[in-house]
Structure formats: C-alpha cells, structure tokens
N, C-alpha and C positions, 0 to 999 in steps of 0.2 A: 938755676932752679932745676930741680928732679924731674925725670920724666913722670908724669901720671900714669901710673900703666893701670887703672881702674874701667870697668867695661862700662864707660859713659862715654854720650856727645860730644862733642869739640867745647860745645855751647859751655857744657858742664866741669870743663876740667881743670882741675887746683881748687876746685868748690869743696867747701868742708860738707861732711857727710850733712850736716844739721840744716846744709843754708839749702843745700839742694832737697831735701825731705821736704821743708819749707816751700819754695818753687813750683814743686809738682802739688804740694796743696790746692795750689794757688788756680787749678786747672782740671783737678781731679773730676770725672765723670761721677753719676752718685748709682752706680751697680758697686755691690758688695760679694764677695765670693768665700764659703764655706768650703773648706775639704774635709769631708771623711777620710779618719788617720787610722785603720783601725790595726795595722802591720807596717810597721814602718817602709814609706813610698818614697822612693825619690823622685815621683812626681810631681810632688808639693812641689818642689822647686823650680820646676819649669811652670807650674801653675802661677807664680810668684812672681817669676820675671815675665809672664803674659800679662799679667796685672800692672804691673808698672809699663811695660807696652803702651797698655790701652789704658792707664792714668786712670784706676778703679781706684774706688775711696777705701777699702779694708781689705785685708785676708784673715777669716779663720779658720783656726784648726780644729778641730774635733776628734776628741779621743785621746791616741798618743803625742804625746808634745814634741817627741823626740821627729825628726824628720833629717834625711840627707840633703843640706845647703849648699852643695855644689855646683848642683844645676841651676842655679840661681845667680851663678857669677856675681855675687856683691849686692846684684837688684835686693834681694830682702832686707840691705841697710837703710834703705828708700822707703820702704814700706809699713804701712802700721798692719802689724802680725796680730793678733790676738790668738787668744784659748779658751776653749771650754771643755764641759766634759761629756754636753752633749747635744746633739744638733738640733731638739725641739726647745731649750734655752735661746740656743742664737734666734731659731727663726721666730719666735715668741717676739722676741725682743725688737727685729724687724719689721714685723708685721703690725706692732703696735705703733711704727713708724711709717706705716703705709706703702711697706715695700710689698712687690707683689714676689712670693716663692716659685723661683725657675730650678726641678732639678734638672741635671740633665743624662738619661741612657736611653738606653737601646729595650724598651718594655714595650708591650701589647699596648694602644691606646695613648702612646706617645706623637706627640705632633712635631711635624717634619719642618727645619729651621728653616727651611725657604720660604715658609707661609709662614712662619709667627713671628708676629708683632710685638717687640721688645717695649714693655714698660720702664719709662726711664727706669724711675725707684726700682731697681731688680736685686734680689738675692740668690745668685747662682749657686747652686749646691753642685760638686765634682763628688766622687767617690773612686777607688783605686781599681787597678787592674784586675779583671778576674770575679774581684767580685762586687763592682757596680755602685752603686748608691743605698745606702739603707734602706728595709722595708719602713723604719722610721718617716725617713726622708721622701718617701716615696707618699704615704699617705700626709704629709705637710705638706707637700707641692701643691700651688694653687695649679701649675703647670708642668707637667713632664715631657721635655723636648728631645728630639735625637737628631742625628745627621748621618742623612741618607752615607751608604758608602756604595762600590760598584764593583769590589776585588772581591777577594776569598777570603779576607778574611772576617772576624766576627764583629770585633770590636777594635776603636784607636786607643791607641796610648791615650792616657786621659791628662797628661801635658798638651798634647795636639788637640784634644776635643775641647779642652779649654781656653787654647788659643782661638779655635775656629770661634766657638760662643761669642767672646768678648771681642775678636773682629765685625759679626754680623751683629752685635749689639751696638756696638760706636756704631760701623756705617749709617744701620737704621737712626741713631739715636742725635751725630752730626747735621742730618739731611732736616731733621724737623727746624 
C-alpha cells in the first residue's frame, strides 16, 4: 500500500475523501462561518482549516469566489464551501434559522470574547486584513465581538482571529 501523505489523523488515513466528509458530519458543531472575500485573501484558507479543527457545520464566501487554497492543506476537501454574492443573503437565510449573527473586529462598542456568551446556533462573519468586516456586516451583527490584544500591533491576521473565535466558541459550547 502507498504512503498517505494527506494532512489527516492516523484515525483518517486511506479514507476516501467522501467517507471522511461523511464522519465529520456525523459530529459537526452547528456555528456556520462567513468570509468577506472582497480581494483575494489567503486567509480563507486558514479560516477553512480552523473550521474543520473545530468541526463547524459550513463555510461561506462572499463576494470573490476565487481564494488561495493552500493554506488549507487538503482541509477544504472535508468541508461544505459555499458562495454568495452577498453577505446580507447568507445572513438572511440564517437568521430565519434562528442563528444568532456574530461579526467579529476591532469597532467602538464591540464586546470583549472573554465575557461573551456563545450561542450555539452562531454565524460568524471574518472579513480580510486591512480592511475588516463590511459596514454591511456590521449593521447585520446581532453582535460585534473582538479579542482583547496586548502588543503594538493593531490588528491579527484574521486566519488567527478566527481560530481564537471558534476555539472559545467549542470550549464554551462543549462545557454546556
């Protein structure tokens, strides 16, 4: 037999791409997570393999479809991708599902992830370097959250900011 050289589990290896997609179903958390695409980011893709991480039930994209799948190492074969063309569509369509809308930056009046209380049903919105989350997005949010930092500089890569979210969202969400 071939070596697996695919970036999975011991658990997972010689598993056809379909039976493992299947598996992680079977387990998936029910937070859904939105990216603002609006210049092609290679952050989707670390956004992507944080999702399969933390075994989140979707990812979408919003805006340009095109994205760099590298930093995903494979994870986005695992995942249900979707697309739209724009982020008050998805959240629409959540909301009528009783999710509650989490974006997440760094704005005035933004609540601090150490005090907020994760609704399971959650739709996280990420937006890109630089330039944040949609003023769209921003008046959708049921809730706008950030994470305190302590260096110089202003803002995280919003691969890292979206792993932190979807870390403190299982912990809290495991414990219930």
């Amino acid at each position: 037999m071939h070596e697996d050289s695919r970036n999975v589990i011991d658990h997972f290896k010689y598993w056809k791409t379909d039976a493992i997609r299947a598996a992680l179903d079977t387990v998936r958390l029910p937070f859904v997570v939105l990216c603002e695409n609006f210049d092609k980011d290679f952050n989707i893709s670390t956004v992507i393999r944080c999702v399969n991480a933390f075994t989140g039930k979707e990812v979408w994209v919003c805006g340009r479809r095109k994205w760099d799948k590298r930093g995903a190492v494979g994870t986005n074969h695992y995942e249900h991708i979707k697309y739209a063309d724009t982020t008050t569509e998805v959240v629409n369509a959540y909301r009528e599902q009783g999710y509650t809308i989490v974006a997440m930056d760094m704005v005035d009046n933004a609540e601090n992830i150490h005090e907020f209380q994760w609704p399971e049903k959650t739709l996280m919105i990420f937006g890109q370097e630089q330039i944040g989350i949609s003023d769209e997005a921003i008046e959708l949010a049921d809730h706008i959250v950030y994470i305190p930092q302590y260096g110089s500089t202003r803002s995280l890569n919003v691969g890292v900011a979206a792993g932190i979210a979807m870390f403190s969202y299982v912990s809290q969400i495991k414990e219930k």
